[in-house]
Chimera marker file (.cmm) of the C-alpha trace (Angstrom):
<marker_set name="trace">
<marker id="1" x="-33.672" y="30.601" z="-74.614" r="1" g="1" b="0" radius="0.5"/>
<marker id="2" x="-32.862" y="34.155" z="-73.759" r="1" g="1" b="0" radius="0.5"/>
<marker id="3" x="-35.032" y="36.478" z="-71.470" r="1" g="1" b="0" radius="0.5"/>
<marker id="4" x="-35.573" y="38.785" z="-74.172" r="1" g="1" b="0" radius="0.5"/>
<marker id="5" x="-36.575" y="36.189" z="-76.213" r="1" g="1" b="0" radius="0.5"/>
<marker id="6" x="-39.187" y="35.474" z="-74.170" r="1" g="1" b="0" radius="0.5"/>
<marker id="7" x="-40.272" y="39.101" z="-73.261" r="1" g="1" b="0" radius="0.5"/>
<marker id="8" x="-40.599" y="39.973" z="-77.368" r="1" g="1" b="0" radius="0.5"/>
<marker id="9" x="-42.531" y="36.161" z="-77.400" r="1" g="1" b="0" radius="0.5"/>
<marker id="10" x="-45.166" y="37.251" z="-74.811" r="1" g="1" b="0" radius="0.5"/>
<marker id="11" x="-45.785" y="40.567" z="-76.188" r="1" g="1" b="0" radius="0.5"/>
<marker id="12" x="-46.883" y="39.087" z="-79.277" r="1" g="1" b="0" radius="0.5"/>
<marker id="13" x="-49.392" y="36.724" z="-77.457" r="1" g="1" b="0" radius="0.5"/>
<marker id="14" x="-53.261" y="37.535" z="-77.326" r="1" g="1" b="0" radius="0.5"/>
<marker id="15" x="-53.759" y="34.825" z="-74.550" r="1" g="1" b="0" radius="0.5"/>
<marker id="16" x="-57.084" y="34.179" z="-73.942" r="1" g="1" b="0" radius="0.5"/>
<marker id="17" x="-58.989" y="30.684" z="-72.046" r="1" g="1" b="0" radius="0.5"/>
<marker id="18" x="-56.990" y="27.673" z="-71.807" r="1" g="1" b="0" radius="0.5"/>
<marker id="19" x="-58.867" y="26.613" z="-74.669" r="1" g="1" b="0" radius="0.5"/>
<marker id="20" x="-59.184" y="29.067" z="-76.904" r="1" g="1" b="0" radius="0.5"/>
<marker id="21" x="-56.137" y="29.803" z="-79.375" r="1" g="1" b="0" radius="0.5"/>
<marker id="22" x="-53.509" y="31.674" z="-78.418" r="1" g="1" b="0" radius="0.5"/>
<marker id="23" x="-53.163" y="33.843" z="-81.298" r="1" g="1" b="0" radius="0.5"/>
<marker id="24" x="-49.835" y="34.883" z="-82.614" r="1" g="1" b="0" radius="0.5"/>
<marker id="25" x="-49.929" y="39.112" z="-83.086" r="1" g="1" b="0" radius="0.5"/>
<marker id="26" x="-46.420" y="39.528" z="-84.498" r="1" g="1" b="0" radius="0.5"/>
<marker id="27" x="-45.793" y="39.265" z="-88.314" r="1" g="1" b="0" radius="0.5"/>
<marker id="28" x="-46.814" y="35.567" z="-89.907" r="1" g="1" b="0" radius="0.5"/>
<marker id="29" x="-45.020" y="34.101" z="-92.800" r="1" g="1" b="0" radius="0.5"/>
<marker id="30" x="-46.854" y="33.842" z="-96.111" r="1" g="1" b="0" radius="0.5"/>
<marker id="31" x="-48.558" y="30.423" z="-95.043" r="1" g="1" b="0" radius="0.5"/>
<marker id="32" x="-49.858" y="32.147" z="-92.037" r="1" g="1" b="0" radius="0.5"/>
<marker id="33" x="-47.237" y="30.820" z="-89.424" r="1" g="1" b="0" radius="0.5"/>
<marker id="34" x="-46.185" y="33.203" z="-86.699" r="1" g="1" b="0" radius="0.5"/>
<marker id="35" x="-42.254" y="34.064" z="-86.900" r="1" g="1" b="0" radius="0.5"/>
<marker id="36" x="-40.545" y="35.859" z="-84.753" r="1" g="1" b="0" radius="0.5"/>
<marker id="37" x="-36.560" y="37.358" z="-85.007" r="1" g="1" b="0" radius="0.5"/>
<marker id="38" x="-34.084" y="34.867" z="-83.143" r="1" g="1" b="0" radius="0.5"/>
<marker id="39" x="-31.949" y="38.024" z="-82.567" r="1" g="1" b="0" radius="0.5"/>
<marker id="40" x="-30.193" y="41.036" z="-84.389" r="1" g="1" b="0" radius="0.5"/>
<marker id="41" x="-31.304" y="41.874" z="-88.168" r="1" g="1" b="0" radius="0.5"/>
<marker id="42" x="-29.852" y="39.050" z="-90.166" r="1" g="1" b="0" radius="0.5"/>
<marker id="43" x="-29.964" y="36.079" z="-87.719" r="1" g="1" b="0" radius="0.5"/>
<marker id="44" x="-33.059" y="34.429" z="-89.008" r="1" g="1" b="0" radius="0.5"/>
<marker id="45" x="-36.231" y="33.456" z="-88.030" r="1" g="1" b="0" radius="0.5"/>
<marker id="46" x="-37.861" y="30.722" z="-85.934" r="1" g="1" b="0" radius="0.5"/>
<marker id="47" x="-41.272" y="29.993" z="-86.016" r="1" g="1" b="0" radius="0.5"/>
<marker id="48" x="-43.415" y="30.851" z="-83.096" r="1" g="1" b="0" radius="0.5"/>
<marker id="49" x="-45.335" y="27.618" z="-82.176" r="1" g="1" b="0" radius="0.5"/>
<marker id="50" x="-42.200" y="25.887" z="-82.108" r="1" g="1" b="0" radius="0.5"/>
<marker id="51" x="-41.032" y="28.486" z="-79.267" r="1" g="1" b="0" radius="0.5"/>
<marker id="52" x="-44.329" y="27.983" z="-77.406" r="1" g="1" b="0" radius="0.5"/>
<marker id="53" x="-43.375" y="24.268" z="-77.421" r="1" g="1" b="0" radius="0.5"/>
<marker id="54" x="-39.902" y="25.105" z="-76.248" r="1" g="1" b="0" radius="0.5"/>
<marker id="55" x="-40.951" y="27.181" z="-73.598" r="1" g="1" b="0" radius="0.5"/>
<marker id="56" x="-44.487" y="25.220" z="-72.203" r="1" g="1" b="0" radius="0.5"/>
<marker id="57" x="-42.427" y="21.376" z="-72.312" r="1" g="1" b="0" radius="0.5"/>
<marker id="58" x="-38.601" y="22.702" z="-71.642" r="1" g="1" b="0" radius="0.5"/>
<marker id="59" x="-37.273" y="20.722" z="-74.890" r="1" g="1" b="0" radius="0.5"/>
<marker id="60" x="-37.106" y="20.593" z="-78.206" r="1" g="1" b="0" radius="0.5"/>
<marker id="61" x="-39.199" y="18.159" z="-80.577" r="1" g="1" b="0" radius="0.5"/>
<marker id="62" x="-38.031" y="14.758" z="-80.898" r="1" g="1" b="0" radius="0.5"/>
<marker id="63" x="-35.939" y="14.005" z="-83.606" r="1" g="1" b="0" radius="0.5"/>
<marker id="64" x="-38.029" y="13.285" z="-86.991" r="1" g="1" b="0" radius="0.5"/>
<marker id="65" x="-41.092" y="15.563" z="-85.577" r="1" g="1" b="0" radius="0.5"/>
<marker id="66" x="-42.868" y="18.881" z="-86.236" r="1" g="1" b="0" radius="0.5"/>
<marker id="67" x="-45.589" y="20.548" z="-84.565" r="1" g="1" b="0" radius="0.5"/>
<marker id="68" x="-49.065" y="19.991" z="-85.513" r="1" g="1" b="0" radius="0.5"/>
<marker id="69" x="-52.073" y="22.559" z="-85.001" r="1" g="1" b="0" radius="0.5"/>
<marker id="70" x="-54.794" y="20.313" z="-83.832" r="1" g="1" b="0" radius="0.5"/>
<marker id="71" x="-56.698" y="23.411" z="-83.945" r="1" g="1" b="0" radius="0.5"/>
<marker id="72" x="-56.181" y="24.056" z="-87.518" r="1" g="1" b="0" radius="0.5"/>
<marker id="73" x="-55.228" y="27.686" z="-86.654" r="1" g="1" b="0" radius="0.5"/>
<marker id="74" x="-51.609" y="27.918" z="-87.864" r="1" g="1" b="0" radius="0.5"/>
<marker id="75" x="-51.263" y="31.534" z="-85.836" r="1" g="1" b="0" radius="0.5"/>
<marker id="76" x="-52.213" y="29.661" z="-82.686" r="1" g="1" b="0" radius="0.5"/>
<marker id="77" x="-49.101" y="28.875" z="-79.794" r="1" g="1" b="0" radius="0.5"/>
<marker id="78" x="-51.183" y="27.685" z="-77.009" r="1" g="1" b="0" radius="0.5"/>
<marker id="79" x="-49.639" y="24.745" z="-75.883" r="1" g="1" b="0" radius="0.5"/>
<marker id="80" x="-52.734" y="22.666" z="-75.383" r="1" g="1" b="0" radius="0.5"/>
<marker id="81" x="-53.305" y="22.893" z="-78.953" r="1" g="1" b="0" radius="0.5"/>
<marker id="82" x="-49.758" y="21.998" z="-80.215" r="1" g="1" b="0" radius="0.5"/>
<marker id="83" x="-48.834" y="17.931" z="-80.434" r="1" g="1" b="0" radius="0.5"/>
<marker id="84" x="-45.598" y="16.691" z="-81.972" r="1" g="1" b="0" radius="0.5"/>
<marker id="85" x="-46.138" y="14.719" z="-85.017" r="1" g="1" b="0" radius="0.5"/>
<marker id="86" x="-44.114" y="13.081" z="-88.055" r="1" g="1" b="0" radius="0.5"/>
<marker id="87" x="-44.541" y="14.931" z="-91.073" r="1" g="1" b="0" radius="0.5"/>
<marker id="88" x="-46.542" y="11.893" z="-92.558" r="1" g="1" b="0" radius="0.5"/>
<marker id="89" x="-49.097" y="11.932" z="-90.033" r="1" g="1" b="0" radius="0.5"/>
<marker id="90" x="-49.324" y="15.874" z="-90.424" r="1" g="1" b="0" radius="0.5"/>
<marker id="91" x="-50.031" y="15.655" z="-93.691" r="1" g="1" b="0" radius="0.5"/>
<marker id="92" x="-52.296" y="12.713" z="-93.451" r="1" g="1" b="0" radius="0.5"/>
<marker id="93" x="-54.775" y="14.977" z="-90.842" r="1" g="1" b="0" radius="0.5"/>
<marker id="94" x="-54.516" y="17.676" z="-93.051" r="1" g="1" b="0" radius="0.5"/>
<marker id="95" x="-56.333" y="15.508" z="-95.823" r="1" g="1" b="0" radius="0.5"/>
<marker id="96" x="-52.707" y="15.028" z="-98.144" r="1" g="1" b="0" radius="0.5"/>
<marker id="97" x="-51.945" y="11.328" z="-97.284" r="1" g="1" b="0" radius="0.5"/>
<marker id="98" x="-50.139" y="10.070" z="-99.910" r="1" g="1" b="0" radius="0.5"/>
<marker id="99" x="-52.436" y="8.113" z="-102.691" r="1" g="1" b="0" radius="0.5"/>
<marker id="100" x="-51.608" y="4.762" z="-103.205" r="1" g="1" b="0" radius="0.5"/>
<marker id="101" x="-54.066" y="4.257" z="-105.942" r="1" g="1" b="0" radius="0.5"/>
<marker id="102" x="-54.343" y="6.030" z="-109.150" r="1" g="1" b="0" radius="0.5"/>
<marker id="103" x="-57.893" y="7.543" z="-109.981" r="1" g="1" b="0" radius="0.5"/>
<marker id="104" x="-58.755" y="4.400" z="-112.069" r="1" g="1" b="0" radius="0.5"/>
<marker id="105" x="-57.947" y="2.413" z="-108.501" r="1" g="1" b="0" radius="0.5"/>
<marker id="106" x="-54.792" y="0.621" z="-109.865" r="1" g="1" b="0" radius="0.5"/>
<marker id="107" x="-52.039" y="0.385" z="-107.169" r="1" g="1" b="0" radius="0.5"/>
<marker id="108" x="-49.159" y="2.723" z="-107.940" r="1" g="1" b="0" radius="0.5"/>
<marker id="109" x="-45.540" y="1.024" z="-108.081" r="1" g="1" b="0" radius="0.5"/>
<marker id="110" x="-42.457" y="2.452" z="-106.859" r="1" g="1" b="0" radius="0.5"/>
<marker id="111" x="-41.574" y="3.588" z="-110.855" r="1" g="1" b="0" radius="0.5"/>
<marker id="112" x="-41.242" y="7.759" z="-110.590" r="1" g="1" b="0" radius="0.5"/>
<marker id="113" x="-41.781" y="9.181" z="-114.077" r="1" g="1" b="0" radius="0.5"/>
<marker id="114" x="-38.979" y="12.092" z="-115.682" r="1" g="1" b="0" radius="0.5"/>
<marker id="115" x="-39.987" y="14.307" z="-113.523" r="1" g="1" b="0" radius="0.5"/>
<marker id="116" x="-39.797" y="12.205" z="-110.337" r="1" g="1" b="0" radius="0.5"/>
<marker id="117" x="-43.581" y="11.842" z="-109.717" r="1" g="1" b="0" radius="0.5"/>
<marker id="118" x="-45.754" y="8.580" z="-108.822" r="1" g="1" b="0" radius="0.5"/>
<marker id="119" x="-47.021" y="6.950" z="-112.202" r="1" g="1" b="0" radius="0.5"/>
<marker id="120" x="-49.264" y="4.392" z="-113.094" r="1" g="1" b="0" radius="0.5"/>
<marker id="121" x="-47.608" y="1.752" z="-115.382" r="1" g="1" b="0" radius="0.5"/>
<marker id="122" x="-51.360" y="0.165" z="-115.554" r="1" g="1" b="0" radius="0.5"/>
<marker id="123" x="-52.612" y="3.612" z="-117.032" r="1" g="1" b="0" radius="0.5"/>
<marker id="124" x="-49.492" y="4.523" z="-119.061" r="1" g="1" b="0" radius="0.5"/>
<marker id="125" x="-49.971" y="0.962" z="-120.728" r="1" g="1" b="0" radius="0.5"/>
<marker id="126" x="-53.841" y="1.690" z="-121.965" r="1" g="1" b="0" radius="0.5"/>
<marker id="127" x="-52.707" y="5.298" z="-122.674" r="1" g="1" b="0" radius="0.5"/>
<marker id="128" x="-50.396" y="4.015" z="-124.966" r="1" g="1" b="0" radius="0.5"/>
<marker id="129" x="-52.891" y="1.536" z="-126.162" r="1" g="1" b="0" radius="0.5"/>
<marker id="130" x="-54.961" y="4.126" z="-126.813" r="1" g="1" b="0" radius="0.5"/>
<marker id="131" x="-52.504" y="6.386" z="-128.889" r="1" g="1" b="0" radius="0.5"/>
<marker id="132" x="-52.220" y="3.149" z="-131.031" r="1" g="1" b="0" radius="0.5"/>
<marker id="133" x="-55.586" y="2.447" z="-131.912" r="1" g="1" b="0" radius="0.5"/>
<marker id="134" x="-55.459" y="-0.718" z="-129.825" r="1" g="1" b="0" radius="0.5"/>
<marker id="135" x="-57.414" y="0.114" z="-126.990" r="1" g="1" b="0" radius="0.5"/>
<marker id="136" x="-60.343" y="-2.518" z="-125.249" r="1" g="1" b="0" radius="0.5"/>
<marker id="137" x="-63.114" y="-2.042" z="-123.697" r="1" g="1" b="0" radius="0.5"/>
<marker id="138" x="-61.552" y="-3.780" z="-120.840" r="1" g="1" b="0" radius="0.5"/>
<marker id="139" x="-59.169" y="-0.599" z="-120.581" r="1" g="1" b="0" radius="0.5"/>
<marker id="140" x="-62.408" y="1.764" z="-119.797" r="1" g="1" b="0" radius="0.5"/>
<marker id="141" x="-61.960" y="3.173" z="-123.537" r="1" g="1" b="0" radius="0.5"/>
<marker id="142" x="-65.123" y="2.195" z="-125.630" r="1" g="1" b="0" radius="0.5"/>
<marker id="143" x="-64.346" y="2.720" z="-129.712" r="1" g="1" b="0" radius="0.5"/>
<marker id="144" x="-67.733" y="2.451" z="-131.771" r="1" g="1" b="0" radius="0.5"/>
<marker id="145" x="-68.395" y="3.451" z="-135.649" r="1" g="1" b="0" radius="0.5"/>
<marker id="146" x="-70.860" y="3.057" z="-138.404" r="1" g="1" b="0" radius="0.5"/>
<marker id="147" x="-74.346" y="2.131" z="-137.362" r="1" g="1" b="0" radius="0.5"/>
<marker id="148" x="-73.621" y="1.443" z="-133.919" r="1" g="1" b="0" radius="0.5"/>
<marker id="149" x="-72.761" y="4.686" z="-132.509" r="1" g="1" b="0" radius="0.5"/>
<marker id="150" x="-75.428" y="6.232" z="-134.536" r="1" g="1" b="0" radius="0.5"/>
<marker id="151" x="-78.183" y="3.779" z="-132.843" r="1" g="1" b="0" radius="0.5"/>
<marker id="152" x="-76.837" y="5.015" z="-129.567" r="1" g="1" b="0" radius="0.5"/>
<marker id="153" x="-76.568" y="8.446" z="-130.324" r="1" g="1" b="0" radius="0.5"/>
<marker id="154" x="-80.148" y="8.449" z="-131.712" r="1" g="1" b="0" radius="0.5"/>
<marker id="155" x="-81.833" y="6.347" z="-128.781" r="1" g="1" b="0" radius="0.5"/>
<marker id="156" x="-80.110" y="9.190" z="-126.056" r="1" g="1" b="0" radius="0.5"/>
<marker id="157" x="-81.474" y="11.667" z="-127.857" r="1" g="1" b="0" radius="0.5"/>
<marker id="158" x="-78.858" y="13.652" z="-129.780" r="1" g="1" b="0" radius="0.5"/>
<marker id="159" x="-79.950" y="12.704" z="-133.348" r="1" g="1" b="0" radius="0.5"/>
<marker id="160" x="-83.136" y="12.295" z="-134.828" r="1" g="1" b="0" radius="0.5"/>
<marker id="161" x="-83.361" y="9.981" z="-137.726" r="1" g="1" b="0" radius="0.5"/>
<marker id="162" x="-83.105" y="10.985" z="-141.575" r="1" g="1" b="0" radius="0.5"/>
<link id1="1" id2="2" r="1" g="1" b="0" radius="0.2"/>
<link id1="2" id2="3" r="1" g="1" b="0" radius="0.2"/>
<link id1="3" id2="4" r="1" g="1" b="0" radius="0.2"/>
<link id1="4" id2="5" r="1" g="1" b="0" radius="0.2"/>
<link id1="5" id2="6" r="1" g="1" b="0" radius="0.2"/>
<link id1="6" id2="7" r="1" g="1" b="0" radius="0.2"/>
<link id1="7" id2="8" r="1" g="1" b="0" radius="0.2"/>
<link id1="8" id2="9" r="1" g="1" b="0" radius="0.2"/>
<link id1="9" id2="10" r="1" g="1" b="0" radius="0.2"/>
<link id1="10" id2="11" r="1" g="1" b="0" radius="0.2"/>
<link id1="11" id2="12" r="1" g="1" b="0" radius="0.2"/>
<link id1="12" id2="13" r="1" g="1" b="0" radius="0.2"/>
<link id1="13" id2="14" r="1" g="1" b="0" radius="0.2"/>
<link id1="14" id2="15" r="1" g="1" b="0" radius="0.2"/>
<link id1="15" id2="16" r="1" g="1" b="0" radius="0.2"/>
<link id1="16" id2="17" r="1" g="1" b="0" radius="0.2"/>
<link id1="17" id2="18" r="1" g="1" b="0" radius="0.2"/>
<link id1="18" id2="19" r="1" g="1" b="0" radius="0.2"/>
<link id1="19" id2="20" r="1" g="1" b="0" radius="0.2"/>
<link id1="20" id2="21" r="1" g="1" b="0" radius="0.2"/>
<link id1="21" id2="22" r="1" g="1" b="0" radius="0.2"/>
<link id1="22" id2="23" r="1" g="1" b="0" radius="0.2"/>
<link id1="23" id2="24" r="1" g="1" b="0" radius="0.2"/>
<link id1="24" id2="25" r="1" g="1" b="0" radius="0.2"/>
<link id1="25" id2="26" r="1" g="1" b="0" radius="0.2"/>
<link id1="26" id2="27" r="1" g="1" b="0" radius="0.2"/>
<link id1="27" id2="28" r="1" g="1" b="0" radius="0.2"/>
<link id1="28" id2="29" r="1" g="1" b="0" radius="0.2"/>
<link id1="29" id2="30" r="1" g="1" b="0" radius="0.2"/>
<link id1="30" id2="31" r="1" g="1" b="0" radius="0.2"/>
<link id1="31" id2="32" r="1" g="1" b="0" radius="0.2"/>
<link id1="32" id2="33" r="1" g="1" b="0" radius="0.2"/>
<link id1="33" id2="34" r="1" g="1" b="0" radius="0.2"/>
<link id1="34" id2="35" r="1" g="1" b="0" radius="0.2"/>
<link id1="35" id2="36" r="1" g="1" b="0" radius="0.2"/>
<link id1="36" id2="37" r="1" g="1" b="0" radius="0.2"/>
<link id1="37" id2="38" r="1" g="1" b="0" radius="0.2"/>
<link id1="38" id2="39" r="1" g="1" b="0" radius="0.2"/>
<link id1="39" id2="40" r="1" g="1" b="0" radius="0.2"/>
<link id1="40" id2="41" r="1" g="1" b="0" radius="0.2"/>
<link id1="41" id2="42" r="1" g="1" b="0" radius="0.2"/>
<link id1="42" id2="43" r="1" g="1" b="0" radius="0.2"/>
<link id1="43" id2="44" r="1" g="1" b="0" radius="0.2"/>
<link id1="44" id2="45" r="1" g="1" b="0" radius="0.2"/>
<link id1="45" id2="46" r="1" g="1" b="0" radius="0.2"/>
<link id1="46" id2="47" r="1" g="1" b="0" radius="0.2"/>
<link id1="47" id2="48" r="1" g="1" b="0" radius="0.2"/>
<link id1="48" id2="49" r="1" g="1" b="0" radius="0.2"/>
<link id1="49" id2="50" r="1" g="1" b="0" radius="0.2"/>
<link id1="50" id2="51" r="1" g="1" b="0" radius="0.2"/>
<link id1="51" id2="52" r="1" g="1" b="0" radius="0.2"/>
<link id1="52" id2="53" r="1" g="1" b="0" radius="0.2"/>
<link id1="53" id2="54" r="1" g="1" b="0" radius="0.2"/>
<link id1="54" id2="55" r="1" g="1" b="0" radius="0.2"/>
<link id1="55" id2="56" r="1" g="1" b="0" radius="0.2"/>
<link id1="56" id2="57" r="1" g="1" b="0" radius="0.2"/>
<link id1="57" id2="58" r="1" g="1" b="0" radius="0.2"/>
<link id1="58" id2="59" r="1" g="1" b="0" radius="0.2"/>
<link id1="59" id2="60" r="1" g="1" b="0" radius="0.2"/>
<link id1="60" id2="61" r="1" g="1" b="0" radius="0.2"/>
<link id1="61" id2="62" r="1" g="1" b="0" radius="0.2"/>
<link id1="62" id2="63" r="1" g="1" b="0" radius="0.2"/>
<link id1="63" id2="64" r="1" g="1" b="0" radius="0.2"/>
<link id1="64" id2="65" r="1" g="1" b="0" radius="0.2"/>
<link id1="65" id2="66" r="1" g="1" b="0" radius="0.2"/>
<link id1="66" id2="67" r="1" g="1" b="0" radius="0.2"/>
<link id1="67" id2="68" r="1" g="1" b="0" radius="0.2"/>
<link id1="68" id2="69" r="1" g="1" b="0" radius="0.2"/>
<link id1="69" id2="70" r="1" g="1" b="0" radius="0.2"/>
<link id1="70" id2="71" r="1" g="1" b="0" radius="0.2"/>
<link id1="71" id2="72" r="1" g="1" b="0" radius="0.2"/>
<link id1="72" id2="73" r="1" g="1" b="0" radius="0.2"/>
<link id1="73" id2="74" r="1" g="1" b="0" radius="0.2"/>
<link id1="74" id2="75" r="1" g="1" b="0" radius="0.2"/>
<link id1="75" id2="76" r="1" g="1" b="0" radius="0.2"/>
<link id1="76" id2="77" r="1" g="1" b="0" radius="0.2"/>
<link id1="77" id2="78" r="1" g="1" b="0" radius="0.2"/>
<link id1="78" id2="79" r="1" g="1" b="0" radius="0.2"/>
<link id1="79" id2="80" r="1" g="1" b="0" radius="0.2"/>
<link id1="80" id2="81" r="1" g="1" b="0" radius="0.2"/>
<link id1="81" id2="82" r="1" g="1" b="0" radius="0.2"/>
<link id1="82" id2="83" r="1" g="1" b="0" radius="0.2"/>
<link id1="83" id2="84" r="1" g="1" b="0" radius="0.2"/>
<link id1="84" id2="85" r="1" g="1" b="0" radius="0.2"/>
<link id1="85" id2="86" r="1" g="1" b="0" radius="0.2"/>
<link id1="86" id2="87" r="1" g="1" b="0" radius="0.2"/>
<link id1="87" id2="88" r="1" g="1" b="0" radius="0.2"/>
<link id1="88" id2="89" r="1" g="1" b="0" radius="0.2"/>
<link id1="89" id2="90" r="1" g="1" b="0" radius="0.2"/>
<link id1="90" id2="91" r="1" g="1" b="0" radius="0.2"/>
<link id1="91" id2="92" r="1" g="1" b="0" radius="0.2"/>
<link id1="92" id2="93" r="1" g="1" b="0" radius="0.2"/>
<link id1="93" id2="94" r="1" g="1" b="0" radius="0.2"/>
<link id1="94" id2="95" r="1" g="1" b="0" radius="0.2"/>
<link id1="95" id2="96" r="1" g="1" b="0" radius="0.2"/>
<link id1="96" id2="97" r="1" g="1" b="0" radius="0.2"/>
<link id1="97" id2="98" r="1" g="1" b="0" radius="0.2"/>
<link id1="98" id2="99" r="1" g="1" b="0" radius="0.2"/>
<link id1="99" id2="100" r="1" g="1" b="0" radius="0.2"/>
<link id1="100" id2="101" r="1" g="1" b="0" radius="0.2"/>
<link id1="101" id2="102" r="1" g="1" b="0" radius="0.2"/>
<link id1="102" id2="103" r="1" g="1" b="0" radius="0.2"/>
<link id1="103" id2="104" r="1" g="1" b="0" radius="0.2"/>
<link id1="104" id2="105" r="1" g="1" b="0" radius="0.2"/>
<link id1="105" id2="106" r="1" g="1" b="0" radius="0.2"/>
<link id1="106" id2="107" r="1" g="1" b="0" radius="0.2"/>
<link id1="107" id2="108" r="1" g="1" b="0" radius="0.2"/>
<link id1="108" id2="109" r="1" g="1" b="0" radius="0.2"/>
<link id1="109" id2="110" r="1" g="1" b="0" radius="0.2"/>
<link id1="110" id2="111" r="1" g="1" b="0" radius="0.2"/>
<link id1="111" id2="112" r="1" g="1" b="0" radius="0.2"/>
<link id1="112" id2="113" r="1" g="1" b="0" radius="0.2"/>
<link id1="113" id2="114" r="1" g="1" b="0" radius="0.2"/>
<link id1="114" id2="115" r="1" g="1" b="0" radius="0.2"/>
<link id1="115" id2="116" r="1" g="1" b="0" radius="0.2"/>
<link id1="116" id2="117" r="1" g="1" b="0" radius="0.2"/>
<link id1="117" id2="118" r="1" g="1" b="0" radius="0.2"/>
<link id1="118" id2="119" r="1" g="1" b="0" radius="0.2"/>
<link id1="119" id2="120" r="1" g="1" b="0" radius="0.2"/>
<link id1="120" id2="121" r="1" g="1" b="0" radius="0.2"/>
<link id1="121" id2="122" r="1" g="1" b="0" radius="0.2"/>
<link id1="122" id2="123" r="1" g="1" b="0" radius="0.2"/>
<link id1="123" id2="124" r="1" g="1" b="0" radius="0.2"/>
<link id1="124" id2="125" r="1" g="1" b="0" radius="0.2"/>
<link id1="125" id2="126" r="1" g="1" b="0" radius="0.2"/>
<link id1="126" id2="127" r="1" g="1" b="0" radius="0.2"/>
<link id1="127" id2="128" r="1" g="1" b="0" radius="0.2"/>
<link id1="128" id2="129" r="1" g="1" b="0" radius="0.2"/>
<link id1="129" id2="130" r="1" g="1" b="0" radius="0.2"/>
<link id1="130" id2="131" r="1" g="1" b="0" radius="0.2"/>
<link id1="131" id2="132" r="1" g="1" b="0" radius="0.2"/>
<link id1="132" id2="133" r="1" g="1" b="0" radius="0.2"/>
<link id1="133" id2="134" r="1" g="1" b="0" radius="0.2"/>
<link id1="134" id2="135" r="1" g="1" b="0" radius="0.2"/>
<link id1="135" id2="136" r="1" g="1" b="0" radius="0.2"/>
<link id1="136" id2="137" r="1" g="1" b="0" radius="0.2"/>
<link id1="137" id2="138" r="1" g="1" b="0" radius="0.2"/>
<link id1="138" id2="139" r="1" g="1" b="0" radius="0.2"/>
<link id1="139" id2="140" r="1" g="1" b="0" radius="0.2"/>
<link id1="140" id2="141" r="1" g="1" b="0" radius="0.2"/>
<link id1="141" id2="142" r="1" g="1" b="0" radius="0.2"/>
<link id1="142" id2="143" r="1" g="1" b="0" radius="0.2"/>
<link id1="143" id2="144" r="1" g="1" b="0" radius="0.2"/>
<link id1="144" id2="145" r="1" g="1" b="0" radius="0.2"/>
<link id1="145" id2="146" r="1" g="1" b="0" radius="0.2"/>
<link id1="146" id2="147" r="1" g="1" b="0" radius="0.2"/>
<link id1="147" id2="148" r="1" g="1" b="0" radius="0.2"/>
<link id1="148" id2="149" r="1" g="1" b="0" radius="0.2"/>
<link id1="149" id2="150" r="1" g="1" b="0" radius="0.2"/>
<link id1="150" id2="151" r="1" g="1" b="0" radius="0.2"/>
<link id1="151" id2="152" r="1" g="1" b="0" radius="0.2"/>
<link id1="152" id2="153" r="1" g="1" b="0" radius="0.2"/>
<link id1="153" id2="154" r="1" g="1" b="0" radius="0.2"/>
<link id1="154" id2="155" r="1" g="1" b="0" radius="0.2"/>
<link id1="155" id2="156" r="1" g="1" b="0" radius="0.2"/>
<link id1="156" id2="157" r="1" g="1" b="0" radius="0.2"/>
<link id1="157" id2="158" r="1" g="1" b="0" radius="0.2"/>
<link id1="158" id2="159" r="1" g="1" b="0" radius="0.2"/>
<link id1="159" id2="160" r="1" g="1" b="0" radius="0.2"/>
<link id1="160" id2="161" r="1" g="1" b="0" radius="0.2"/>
<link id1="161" id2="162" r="1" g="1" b="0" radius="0.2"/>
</marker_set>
């Protein structure tokens, strides 16, 4: 790391208490990362908690890591709030683990559907049930005519008998 790469880091620090953020002042990328120029116009951009890291534990991240805000402040560098994760266990503090039930609680296979997401063969099979004209009430799909689902509709409420 170069010495004016650290001099243009600094300058863009508002350092306060060991435990408050360290807030990034330079320009922030459109998720609210700090980013800062890795040299002459054209060379790119790195982002800045990564160079905190660099600079406060004199490597790198391991291989297969990122850096994870445990302060939720994404314009924070201060080291004490920076911890190497895997991207799985950065996106399962920020509330994104990945479902492994659909919304009706089936389990979801490994199938991927046209567009390569996560289906639910349990909930394509009742959809299609459904479409058919075949569907149960076992499949959370109740089908009532005639006298039936006017007796309900009248004891909620919604009708009033003739």
């Amino acid at each position: 790391m170069t010495d004016t790469l650290l001099a243009r880091f600094w300058s863009k620090v508002a350092q306060g208490a060991a435990t408050d953020c360290w807030l990034w002042t330079g320009s922030l990328n459109s998720n609210g990362y700090g980013k800062i120029s890795r040299g002459p116009r054209g060379a790119g951009y790195e982002y800045a908690h990564r160079i905190s890291w660099r600079i406060h534990h004199g490597s790198d991240l391991p291989d297969g890591h990122e850096v994870d805000h445990l302060c939720r402040n994404r314009a924070c560098v201060n080291p004490a709030h920076l911890e190497p994760v895997t991207h799985a266990e950065n996106m399962r503090r920020q509330g994104r683990a990945i479902a492994e039930r659909c919304q009706r609680g089936h389990e979801y296979g490994p199938e991927r559907d046209y567009r390569g997401r996560r289906t639910c063969r349990a909930c394509a099979r009742i959809r299609d049930r459904k479409r058919r004209g075949k569907a149960s009430p076992a499949d959370g799909y109740v089908t009532m005519t005639g006298a039936t689902l006017v007796r309900l509709l009248t004891d909620a409420g919604y009708i009033r008998e003739a």
